[in-house]
LOROLUM-335597 format. One line per field, with one value per residue: z, x, y of N, C-alpha, C, CB in turn; residue in three letters; residue number from 0. Coordinates in Angstrom, 2 decimals, decimal comma, always signed. Glycine has a CB too. Layout:
BEGIN
nZ = Z ...
nX = X ...
nY = Y ...
caZ = Z ...
caX = X ...
caY = Y ...
cZ = Z ...
cX = X ...
cY = Y ...
cbZ = Z ...
cbX = X ...
cbY = Y ...
code = ALA ...
pos = NUM ...
This chain:
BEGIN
nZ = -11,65 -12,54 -11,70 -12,27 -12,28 -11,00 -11,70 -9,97 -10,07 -8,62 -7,77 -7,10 -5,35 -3,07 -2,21 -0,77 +1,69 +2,64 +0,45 -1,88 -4,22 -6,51 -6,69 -6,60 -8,18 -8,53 -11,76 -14,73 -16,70 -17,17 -15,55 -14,01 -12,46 -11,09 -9,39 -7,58 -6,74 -5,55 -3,40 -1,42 -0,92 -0,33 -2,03 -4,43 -7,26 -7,46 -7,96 -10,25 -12,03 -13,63 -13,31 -15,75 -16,57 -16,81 -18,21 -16,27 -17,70 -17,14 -16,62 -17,89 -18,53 -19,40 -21,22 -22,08 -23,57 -24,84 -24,72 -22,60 -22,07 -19,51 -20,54 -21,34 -21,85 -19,74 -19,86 -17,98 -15,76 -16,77 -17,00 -15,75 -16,36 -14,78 -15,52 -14,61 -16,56 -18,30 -18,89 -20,88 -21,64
nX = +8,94 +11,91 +14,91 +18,52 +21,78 +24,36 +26,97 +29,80 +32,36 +35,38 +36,22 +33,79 +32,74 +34,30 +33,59 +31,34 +30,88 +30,44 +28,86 +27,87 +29,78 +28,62 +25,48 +21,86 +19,37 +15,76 +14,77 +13,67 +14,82 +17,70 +17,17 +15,75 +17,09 +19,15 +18,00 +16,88 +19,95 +20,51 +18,45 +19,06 +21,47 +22,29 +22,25 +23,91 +22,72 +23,38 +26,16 +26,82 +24,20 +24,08 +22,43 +20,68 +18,76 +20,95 +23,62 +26,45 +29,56 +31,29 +31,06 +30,49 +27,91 +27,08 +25,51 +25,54 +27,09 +27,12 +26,85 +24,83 +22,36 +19,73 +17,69 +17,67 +16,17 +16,38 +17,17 +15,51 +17,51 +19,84 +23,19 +24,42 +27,41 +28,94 +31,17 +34,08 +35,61 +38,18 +41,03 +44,10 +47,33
nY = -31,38 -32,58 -33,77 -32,54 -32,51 -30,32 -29,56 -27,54 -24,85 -24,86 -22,41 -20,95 -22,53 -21,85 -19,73 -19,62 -21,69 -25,41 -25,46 -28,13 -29,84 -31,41 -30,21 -31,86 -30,45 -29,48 -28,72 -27,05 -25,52 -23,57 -21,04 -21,49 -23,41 -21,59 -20,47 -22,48 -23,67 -20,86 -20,46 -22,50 -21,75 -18,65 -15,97 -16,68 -16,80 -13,91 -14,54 -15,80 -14,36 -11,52 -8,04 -8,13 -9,59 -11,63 -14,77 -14,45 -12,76 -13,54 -16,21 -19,21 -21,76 -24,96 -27,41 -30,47 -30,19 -27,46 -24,44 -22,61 -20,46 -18,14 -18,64 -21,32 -24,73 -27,81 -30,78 -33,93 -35,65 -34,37 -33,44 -30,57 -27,91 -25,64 -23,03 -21,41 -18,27 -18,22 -16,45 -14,96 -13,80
caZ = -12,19 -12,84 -10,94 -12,94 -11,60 -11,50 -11,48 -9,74 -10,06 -7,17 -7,49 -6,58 -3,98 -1,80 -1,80 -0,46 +2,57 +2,91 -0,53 -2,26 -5,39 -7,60 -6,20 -7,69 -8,11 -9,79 -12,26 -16,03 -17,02 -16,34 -14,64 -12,36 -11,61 -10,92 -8,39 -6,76 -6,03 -4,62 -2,32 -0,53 -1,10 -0,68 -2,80 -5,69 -8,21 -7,70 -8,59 -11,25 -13,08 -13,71 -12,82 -16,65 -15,92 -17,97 -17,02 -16,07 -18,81 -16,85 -15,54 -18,61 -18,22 -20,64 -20,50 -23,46 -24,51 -25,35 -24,20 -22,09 -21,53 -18,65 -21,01 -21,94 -21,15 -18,87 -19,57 -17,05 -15,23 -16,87 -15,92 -16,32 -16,09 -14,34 -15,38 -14,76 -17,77 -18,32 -19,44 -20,80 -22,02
caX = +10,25 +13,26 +16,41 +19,53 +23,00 +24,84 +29,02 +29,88 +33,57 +35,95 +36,41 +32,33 +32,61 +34,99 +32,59 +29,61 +31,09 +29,49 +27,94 +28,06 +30,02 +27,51 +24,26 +20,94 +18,09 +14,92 +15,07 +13,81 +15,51 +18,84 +16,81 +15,16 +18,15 +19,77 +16,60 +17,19 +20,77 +20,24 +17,68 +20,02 +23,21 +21,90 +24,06 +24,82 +22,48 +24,34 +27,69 +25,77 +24,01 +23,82 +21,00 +20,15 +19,65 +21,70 +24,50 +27,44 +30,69 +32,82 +30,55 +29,90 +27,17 +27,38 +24,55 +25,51 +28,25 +26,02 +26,64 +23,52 +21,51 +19,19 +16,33 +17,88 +15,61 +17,34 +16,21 +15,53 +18,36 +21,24 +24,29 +25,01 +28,51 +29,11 +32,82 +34,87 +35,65 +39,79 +41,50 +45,08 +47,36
caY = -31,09 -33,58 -33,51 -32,24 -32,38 -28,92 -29,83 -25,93 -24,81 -24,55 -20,53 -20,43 -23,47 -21,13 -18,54 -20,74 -22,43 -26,12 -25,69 -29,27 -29,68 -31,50 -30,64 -32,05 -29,59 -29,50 -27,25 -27,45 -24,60 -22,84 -19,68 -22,26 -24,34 -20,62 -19,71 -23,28 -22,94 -19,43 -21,18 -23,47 -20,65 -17,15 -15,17 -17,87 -15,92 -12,86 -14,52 -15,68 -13,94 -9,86 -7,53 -7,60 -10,63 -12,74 -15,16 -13,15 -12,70 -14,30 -17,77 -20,47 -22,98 -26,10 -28,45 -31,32 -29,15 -26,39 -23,29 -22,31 -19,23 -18,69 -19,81 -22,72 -26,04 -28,59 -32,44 -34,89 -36,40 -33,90 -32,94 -29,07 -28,12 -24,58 -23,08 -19,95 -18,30 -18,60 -15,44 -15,06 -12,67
cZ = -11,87 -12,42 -11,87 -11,61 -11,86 -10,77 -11,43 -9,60 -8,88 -6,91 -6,88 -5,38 -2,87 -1,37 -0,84 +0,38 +3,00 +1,28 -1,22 -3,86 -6,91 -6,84 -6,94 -7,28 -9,06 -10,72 -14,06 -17,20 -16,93 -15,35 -13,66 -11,39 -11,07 -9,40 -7,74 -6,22 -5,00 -3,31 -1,49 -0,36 -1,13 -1,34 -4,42 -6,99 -8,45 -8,00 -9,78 -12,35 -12,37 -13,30 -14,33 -16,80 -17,10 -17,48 -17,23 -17,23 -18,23 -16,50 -17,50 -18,18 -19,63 -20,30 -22,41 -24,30 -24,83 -24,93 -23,74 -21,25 -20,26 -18,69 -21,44 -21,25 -20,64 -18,92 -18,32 -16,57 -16,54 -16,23 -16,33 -15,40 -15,56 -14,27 -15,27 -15,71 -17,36 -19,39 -19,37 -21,20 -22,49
cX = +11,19 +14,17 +17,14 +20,69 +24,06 +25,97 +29,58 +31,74 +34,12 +35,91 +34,90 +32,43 +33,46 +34,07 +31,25 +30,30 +30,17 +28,37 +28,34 +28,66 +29,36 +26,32 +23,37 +20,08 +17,62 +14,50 +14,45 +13,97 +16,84 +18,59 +16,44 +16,22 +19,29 +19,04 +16,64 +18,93 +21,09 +19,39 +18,29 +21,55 +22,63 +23,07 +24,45 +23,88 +23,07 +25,59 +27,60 +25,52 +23,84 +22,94 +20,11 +18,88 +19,71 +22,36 +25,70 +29,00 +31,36 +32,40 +30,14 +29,07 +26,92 +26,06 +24,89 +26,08 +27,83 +26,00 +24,93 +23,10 +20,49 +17,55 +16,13 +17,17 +16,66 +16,68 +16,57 +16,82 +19,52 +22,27 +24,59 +26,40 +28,50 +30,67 +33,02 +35,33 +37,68 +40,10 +43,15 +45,70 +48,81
cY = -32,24 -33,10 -33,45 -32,44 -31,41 -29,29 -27,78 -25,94 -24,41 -23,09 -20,45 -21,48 -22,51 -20,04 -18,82 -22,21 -24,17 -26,33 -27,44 -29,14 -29,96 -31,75 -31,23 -31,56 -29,77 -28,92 -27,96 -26,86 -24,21 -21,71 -20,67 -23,02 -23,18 -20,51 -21,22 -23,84 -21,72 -19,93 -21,85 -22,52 -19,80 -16,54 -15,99 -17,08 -14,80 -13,19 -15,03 -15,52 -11,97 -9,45 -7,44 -8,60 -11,63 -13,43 -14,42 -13,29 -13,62 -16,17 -18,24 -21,40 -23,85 -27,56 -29,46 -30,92 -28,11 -25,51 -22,66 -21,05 -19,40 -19,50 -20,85 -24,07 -26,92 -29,93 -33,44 -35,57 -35,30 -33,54 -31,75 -29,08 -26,16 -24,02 -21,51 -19,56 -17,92 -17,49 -15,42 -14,03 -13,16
cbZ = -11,64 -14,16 -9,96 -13,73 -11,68 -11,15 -13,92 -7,95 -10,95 -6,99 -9,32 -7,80 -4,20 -2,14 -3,18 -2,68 +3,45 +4,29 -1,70 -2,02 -5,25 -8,73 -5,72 -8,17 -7,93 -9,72 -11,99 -16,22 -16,70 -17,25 -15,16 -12,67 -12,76 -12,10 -9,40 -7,29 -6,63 -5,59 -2,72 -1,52 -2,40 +0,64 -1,33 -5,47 -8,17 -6,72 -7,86 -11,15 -13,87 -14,75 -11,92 -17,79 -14,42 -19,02 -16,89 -14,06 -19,14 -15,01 -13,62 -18,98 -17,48 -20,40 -19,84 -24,06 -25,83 -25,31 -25,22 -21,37 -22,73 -17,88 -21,74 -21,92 -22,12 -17,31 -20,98 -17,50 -15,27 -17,29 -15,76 -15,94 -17,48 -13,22 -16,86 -14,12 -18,73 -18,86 -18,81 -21,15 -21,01
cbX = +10,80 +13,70 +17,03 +19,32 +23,53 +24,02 +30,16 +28,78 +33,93 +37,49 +36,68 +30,77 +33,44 +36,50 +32,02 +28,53 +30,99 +28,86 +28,12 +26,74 +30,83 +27,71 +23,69 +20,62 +18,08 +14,22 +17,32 +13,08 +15,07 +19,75 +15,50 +13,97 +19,01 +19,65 +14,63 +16,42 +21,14 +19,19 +16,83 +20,32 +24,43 +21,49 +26,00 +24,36 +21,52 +24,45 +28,80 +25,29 +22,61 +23,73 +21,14 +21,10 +19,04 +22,57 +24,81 +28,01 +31,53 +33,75 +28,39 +30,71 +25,73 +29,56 +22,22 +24,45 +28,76 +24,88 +27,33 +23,23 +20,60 +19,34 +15,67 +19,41 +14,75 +17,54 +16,51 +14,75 +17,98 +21,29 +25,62 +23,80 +29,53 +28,47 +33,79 +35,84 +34,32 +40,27 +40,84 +45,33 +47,01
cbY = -29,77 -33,92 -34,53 -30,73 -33,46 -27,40 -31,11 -25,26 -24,19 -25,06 -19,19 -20,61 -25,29 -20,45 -17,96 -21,55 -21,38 -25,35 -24,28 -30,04 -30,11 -32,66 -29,80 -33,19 -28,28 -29,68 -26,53 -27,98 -24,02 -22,26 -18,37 -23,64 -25,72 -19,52 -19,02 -24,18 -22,83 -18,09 -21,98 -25,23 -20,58 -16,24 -15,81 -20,34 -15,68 -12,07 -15,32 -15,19 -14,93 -9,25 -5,76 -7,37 -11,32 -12,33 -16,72 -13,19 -11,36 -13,33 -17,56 -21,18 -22,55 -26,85 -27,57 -31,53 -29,57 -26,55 -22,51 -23,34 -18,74 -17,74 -19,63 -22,95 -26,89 -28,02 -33,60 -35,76 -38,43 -33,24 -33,74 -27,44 -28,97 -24,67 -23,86 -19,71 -17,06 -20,42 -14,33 -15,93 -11,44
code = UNK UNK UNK UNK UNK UNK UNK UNK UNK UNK UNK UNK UNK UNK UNK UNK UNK UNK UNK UNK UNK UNK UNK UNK UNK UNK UNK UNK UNK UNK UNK UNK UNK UNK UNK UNK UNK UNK UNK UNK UNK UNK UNK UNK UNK UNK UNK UNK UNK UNK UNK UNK UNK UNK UNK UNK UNK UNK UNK UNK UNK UNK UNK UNK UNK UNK UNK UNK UNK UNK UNK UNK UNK UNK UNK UNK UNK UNK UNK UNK UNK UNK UNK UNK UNK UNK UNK UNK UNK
pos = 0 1 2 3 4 5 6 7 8 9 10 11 12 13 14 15 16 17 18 19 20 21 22 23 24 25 26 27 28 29 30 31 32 33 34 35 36 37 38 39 40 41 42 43 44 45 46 47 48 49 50 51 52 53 54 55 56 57 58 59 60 61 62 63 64 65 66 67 68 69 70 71 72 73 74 75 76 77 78 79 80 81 82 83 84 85 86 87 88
């Protein structure tokens, strides 16, 4: 597997003391690069993704602009972008 670079948003960095802001894991998926975060952060799949398991309403992941599911492939050396979803009223 190929290293990606996962850019994680500040609202999840407070939660995950010491976590690194752009880690790089090997992942060639979004479920795998989910299941190697969680590995180094216990807990980071559950903020996440759901028990359905999907990724959660409120978390966006963008890999090449692309809105990305957790079956979405991940190429070599990317950068996935991990955002909070922004609600107004």
């Amino acid at each position: 597997m190929a290293a990606v670079t996962v850019l994680l948003p500040p609202a999840l960095l407070r939660l995950f003391p010491g976590c690194d802001p752009e880690p790089a894991v090997s992942a060639t998926t979004v479920d795998e690069m989910v299941d190697a975060l969680d590995a180094r952060w216990p807990g980071m799949r559950d903020r996440l993704c759901d028990s359905t398991p999907r990724v959660r309403r409120h978390i966006n992941i963008f890999i090449d602009g692309e809105r990305a599911t957790l079956e979405t492939r991940i190429a070599p050396g990317a950068e996935v972008f991990v955002m909070t979803a922004i609600s107004g009223g």
